[in-house]
Every structure is written in structure tokens, then in C-alpha cells.
KOLLUM-556933 format. One record per residue: residue in one letter; x, y, z of N, C-alpha, C in turn; residue number from 0. Coordinates in pm, whole numbers, always signed. Last residue first. Layout:
<atoms>
 vexlo   n_px   n_py   n_pz  ca_px  ca_py  ca_pz   c_px   c_py   c_pz guvo
     A      X      Y      Z      X      Y      Z      X      Y      Z  NUM
...
</atoms>
This chain:
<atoms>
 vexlo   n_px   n_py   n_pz  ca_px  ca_py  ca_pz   c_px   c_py   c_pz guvo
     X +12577 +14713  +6706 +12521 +14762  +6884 +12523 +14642  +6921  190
     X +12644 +14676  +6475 +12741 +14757  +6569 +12725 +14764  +6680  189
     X +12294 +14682  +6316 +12479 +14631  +6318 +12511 +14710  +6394  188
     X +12064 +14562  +6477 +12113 +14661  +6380 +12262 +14618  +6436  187
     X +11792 +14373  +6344 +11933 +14381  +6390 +11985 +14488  +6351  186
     X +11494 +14283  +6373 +11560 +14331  +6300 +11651 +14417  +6393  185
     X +11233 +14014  +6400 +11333 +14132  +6463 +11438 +14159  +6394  184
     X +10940 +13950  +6275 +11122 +13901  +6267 +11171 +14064  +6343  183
     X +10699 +13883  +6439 +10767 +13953  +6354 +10884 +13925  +6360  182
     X +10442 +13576  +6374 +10556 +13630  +6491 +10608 +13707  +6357  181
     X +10139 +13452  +6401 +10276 +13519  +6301 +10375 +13595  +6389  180
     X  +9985 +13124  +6486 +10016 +13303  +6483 +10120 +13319  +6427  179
     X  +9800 +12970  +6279  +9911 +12977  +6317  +9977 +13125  +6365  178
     X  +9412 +12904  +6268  +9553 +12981  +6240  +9668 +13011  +6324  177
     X  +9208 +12663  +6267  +9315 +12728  +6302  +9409 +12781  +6276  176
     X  +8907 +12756  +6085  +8994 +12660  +6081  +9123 +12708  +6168  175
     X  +8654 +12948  +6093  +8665 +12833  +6153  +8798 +12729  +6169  174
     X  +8729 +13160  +5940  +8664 +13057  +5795  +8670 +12890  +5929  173
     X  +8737 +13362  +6111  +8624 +13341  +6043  +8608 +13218  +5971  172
     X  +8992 +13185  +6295  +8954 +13280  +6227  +8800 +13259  +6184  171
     X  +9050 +13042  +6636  +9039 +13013  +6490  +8959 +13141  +6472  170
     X  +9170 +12996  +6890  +9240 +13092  +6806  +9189 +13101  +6636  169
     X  +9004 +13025  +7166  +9013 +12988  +7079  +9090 +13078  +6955  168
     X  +8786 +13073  +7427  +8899 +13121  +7409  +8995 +13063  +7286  167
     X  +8534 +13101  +7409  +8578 +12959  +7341  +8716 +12984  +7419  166
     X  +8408 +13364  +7408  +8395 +13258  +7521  +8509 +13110  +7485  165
     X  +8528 +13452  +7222  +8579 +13501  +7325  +8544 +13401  +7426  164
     X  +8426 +13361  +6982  +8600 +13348  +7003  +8620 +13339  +7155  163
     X  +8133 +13211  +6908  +8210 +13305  +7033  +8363 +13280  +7064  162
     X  +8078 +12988  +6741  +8083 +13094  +6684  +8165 +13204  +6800  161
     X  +8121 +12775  +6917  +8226 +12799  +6811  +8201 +12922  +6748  160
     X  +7789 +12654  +6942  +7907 +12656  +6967  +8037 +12677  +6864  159
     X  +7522 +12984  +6899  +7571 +12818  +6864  +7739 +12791  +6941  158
     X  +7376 +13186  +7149  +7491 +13148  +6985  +7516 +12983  +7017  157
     X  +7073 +13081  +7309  +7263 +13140  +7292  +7303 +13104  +7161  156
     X  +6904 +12935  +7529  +6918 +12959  +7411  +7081 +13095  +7401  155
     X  +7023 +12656  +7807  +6980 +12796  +7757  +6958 +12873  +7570  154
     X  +6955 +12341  +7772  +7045 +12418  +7731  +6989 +12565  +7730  153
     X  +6753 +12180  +7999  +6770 +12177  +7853  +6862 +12317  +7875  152
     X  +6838 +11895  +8221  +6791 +12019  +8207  +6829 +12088  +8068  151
     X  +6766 +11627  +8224  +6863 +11639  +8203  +6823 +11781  +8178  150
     X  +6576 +11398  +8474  +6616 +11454  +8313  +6748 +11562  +8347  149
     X  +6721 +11095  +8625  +6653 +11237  +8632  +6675 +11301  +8463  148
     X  +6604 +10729  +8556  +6703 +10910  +8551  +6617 +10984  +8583  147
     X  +6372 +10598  +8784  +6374 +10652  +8651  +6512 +10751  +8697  146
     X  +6562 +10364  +9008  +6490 +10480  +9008  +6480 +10534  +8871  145
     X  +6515  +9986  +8953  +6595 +10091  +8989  +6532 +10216  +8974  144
     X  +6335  +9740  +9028  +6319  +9806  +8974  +6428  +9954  +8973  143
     X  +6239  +9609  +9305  +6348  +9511  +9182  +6373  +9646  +9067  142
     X  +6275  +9698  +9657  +6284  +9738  +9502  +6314  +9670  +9373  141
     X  +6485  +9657  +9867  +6391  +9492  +9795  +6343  +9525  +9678  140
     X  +6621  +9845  +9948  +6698  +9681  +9851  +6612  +9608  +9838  139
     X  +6436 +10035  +9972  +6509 +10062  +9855  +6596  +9941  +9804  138
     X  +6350  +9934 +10204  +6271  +9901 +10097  +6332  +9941  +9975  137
     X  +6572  +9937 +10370  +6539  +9806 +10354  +6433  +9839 +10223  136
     X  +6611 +10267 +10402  +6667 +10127 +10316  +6674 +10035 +10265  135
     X  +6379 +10285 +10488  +6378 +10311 +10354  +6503 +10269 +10275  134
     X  +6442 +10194 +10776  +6320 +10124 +10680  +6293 +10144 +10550  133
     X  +6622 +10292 +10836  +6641 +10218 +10819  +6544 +10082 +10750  132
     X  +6522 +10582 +10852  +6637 +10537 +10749  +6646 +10417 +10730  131
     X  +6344 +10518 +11007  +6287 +10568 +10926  +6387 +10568 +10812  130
     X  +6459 +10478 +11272  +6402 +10383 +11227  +6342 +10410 +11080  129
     X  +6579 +10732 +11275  +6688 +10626 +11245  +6594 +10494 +11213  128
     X  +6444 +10854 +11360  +6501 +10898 +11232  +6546 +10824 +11213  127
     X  +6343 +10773 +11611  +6233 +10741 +11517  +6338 +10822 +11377  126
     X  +6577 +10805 +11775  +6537 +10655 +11757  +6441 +10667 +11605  125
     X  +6599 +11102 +11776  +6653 +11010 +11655  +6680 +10879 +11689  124
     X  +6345 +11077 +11927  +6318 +11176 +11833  +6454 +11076 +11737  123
     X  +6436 +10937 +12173  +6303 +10897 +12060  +6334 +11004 +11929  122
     X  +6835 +10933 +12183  +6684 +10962 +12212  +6586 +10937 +12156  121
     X  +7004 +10849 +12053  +7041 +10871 +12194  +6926 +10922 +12234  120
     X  +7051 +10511 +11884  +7041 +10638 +11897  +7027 +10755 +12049  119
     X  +7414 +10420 +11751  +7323 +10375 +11884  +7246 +10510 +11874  118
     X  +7458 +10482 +11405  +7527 +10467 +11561  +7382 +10438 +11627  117
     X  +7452 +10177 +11144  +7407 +10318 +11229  +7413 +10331 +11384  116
     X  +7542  +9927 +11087  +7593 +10045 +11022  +7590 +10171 +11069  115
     X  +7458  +9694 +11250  +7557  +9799 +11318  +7616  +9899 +11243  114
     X  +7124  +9688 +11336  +7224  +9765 +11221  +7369  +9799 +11272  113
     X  +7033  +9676 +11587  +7089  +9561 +11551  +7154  +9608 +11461  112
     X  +7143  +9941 +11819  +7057  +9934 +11727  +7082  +9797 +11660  111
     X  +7089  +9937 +12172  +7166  +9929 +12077  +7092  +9875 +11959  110
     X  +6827 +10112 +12302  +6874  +9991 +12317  +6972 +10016 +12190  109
     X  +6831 +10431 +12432  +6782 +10352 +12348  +6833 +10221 +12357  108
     X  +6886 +10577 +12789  +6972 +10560 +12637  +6840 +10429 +12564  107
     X  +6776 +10554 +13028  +6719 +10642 +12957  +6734 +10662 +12800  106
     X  +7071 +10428 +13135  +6861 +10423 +13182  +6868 +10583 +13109  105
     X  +7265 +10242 +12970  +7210 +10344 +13059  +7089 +10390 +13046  104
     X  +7381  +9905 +12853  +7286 +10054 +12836  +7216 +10150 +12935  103
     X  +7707  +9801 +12844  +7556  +9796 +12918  +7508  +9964 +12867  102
     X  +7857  +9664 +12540  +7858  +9792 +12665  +7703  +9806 +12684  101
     X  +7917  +9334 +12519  +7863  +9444 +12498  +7827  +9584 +12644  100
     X  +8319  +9245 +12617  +8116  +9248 +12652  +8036  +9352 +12587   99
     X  +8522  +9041 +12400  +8473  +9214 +12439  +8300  +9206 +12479   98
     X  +8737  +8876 +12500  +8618  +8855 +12429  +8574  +9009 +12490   97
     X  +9090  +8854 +12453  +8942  +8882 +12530  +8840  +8930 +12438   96
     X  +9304  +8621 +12463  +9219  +8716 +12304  +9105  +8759 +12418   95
     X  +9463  +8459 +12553  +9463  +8591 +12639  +9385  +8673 +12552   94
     X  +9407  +8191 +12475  +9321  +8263 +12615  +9355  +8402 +12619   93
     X  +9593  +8223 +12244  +9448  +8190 +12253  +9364  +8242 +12366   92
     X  +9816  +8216 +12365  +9764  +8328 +12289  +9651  +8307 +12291   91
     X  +9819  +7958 +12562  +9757  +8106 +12606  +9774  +8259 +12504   90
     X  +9843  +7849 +12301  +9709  +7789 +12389  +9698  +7916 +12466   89
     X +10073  +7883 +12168  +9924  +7933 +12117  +9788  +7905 +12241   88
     X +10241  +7844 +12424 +10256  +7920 +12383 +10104  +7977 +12268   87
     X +10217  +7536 +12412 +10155  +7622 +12502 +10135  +7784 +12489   86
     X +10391  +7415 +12230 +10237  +7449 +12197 +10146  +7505 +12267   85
     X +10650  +7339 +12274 +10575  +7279 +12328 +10416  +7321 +12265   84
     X +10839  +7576 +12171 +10830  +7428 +12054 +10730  +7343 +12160   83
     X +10835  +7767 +12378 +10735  +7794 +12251 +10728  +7681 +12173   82
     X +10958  +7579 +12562 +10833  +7642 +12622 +10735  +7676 +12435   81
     X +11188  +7528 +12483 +11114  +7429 +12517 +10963  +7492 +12535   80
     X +11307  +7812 +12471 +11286  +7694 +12358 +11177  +7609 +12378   79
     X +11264  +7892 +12752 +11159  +7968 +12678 +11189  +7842 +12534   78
     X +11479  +7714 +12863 +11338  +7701 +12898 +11220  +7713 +12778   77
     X +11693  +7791 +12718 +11639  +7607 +12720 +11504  +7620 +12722   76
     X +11752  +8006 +12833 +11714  +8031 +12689 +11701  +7895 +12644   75
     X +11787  +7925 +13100 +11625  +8076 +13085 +11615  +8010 +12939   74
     X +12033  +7840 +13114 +11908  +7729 +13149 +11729  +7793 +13105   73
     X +12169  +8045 +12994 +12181  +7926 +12915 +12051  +7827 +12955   72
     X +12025  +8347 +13064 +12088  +8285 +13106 +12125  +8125 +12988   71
     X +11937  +8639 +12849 +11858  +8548 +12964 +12055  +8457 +12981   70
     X +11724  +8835 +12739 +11885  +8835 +12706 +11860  +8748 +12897   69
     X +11546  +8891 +12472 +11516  +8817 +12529 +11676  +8852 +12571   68
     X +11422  +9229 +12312 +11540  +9112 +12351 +11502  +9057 +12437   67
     X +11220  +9391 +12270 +11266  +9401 +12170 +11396  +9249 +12198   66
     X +10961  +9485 +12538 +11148  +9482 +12481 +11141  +9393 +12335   65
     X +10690  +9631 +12370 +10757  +9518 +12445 +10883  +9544 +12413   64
     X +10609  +9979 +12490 +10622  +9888 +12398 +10695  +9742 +12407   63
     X +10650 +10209 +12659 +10555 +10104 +12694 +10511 +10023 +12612   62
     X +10751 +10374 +12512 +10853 +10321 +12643 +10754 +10259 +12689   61
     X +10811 +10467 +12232 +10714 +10421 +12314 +10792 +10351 +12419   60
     X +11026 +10487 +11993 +10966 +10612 +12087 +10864 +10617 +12179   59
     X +11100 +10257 +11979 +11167 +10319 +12049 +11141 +10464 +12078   58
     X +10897  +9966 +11940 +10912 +10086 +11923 +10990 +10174 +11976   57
     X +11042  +9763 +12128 +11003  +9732 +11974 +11038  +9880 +11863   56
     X +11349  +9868 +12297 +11214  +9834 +12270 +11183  +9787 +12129   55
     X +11631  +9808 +12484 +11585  +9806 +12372 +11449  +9772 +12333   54
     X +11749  +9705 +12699 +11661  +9834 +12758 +11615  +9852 +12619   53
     X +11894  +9484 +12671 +11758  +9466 +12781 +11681  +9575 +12780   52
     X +12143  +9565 +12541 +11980  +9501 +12454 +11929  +9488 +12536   51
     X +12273  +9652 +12821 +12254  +9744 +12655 +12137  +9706 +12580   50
     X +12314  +9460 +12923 +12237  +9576 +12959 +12179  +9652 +12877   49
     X +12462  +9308 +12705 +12346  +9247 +12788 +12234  +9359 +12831   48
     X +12693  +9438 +12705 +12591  +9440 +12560 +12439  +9392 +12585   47
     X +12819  +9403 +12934 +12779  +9588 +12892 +12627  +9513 +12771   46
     X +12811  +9132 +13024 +12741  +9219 +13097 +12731  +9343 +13009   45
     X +12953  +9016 +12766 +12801  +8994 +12794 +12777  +9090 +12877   44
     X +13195  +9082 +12756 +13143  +9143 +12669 +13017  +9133 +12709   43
     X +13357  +8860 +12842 +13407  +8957 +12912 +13315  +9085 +12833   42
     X +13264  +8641 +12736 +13246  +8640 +12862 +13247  +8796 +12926   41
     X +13060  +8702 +12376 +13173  +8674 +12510 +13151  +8737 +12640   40
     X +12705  +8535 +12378 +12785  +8704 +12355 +12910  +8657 +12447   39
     X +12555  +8403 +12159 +12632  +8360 +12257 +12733  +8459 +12251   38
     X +12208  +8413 +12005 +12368  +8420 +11996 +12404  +8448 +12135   37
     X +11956  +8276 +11895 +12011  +8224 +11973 +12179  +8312 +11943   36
     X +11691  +8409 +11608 +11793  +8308 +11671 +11877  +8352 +11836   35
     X +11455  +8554 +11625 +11462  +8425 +11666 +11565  +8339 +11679   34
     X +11584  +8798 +11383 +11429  +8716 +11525 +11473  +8598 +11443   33
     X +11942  +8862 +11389 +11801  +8804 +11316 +11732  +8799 +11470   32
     X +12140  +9133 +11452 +12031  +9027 +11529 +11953  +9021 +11415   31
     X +12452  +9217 +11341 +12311  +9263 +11294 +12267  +9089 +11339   30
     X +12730  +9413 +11473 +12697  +9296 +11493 +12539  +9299 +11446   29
     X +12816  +9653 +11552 +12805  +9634 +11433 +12766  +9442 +11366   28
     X +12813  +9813 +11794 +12874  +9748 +11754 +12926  +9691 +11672   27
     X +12527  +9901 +11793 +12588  +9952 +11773 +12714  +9933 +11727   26
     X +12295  +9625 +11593 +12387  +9694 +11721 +12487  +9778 +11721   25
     X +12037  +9611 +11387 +12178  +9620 +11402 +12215  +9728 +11510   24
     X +11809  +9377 +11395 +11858  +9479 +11492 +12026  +9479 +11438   23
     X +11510  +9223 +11270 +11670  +9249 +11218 +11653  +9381 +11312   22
     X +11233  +9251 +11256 +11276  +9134 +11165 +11452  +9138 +11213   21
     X +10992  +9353 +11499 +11142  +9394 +11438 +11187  +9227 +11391   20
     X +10734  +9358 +11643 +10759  +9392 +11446 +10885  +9357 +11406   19
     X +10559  +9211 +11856 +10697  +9201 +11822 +10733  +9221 +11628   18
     X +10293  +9243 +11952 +10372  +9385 +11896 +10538  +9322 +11921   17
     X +10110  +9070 +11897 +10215  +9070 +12056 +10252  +9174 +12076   16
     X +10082  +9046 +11599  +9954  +9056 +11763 +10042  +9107 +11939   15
     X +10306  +9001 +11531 +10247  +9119 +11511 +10148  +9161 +11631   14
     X +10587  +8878 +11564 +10433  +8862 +11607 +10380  +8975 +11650   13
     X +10895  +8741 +11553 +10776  +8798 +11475 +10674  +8748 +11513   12
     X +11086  +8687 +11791 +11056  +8635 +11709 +10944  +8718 +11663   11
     X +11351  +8866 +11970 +11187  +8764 +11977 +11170  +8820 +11842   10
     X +11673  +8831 +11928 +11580  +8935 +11894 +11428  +8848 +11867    9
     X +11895  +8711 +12252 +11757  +8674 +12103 +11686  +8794 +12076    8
     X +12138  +8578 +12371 +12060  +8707 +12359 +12017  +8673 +12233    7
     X +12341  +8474 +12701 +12243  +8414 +12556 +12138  +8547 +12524    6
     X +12435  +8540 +12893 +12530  +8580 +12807 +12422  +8534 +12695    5
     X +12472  +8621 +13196 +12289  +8619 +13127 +12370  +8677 +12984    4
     X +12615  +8397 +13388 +12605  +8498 +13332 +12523  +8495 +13205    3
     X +12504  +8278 +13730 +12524  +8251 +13595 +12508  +8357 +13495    2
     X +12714  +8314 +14018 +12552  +8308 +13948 +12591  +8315 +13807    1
     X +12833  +8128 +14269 +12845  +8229 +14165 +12725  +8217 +14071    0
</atoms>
């Protein structure tokens, strides 16, 4: 008789892995911490088992990692033993791939050392790009910053404040603000 796959874990936090989920609440009403260990009954493990095996990180990505470990008693020894051993960073570690630089096609420029500016794709903006990148470099060795620009002088025109209309403004001749006057409305009896 084969052993029933009754031990069920929400994996543990790791972003790099794409394990996000802190907490799963089951339909059931039962709420999974990451990383612990629960022991589903006998007569309950196969539906709930199936049930969290098909559960993703993301659930609108169906090519996202499951979301449950839902294994056997000797499976959920193993994987213990396996992440409290340290092997577990050793092939995080190996599986980081080192990215090759992308080979250059016959006729493309060489990649530029700046990696601020894209790769150029011909002489004409090889030589714009060497030309930005040389007036950069001399604009940071500069000790001296650029004179302001001036400041273009004011058209001639009425002074300010004399033009109600441009101002849009409510002050009178003597300049000071006046309070508008509202009329009193007047009531007539009976209506």
C-alpha cells in the first residue's frame, strides 16, 4: 500500500524563486502560514491534497511555481533535511546565470563602454555619439559652471495694477479693494 501524501506546506518566502505568498486561506477555512508543516486527516488528505497541488503563486499565470509542497511523511523529512543542510543556497547560487555579452554582428559598431548610451548602429551615429560623449566628459571636468542666461527685458506697457482688465481685479481708482454690494430683495406680501 502506498503512502498517503497527507503532509502539506505553503513554501516558504523567496522572492527570487517567485515564492510571494506569506498566508493561504483555503476554502475550507483553514489559513496556511509559509513554511510550516500541517497534517491533513486520513479521510480528508486525498480531496484537499489535489486541491493545494494545483494552487499557484500567481493564479492568473499557469506558469508560476505551485504555491504547495503536498508530499508524503518520508518527501516532507527529506525536503527539511535538504533546506536545514545548506545545499539549498549552494544551488541558488549556481543556478544565478551569468549573462554573456551579446556577440556583435558584422557590420554593427562595437558596444559602447558608456553604458548610459545605446550601442551605435552605424558611423554616422558612432561619430554623434562620440561627440556627446566627449562634450560630456568636458562639461564634468569644467571647474567653472556656465554664465546665466540674461533675462529678457519687459515690454514697455502701463505699469502694474493700473489695468483692471488685464489684472482681473476688483480694486477701484483709489487702488484699495472694494467689497461688492449686493441689493436687498424686496418681498412682497401674499405671494
Amino acid at each position: 500500500m502506498t503512502e498517503r501524501k497527507d503532509h502539506v506546506r505553503l513554501k516558504p518566502l523567496n522572492s527570487a524563486a517567485g515564492h510571494v505568498m506569506r498566508d493561504y486561506g483555503a476554502p475550507w477555512g483553514l489559513i496556511y502560514k509559509e513554511g510550516i508543516w500541517y497534517v491533513e486527516k486520513p479521510e480528508l488528505c486525498e480531496e484537499r491534497g489535489n486541491y493545494l497541488a494545483t494552487i499557484r503563486m500567481n493564479s492568473m499565470d499557469n506558469y508560476s511555481p505551485k504555491a504547495f509542497n503536498v508530499c508524503t511523511r518520508t518527501e516532507a523529512e527529506q525536503i527539511k533535511l535538504y533546506e536545514e543542510s545548506g545545499d539549498l543556497e549552494q544551488v541558488r547560487a549556481a543556478s544565478l546565470q551569468i549573462i554573456p555579452p551579446a556577440p556583435t554582428e558584422p557590420g554593427l559598431a562595437p558596444r559602447s563602454p558608456d553604458l548610459n548610451l545605446p550601442s551605435p548602429k552605424s558611423e554616422l551615429s558612432a561619430a554623434a555619439q562620440a561627440a556627446a560623449t566627449a562634450g560630456a566628459r568636458a562639461a564634468a571636468q569644467s571647474p567653472e559652471p556656465p554664465p546665466p542666461p540674461e533675462a529678457p527685458s519687459a515690454p514697455p506697457g502701463p505699469a502694474k495694477g493700473n489695468s483692471k482688465a488685464k489684472q482681473g481685479s476688483t480694486k477701484g481708482r483709489t487702488g484699495k479693494a472694494t467689497p461688492r454690494k449686493t441689493k436687498a430683495r424686496r418681498r412682497t406680501p401674499g405671494k
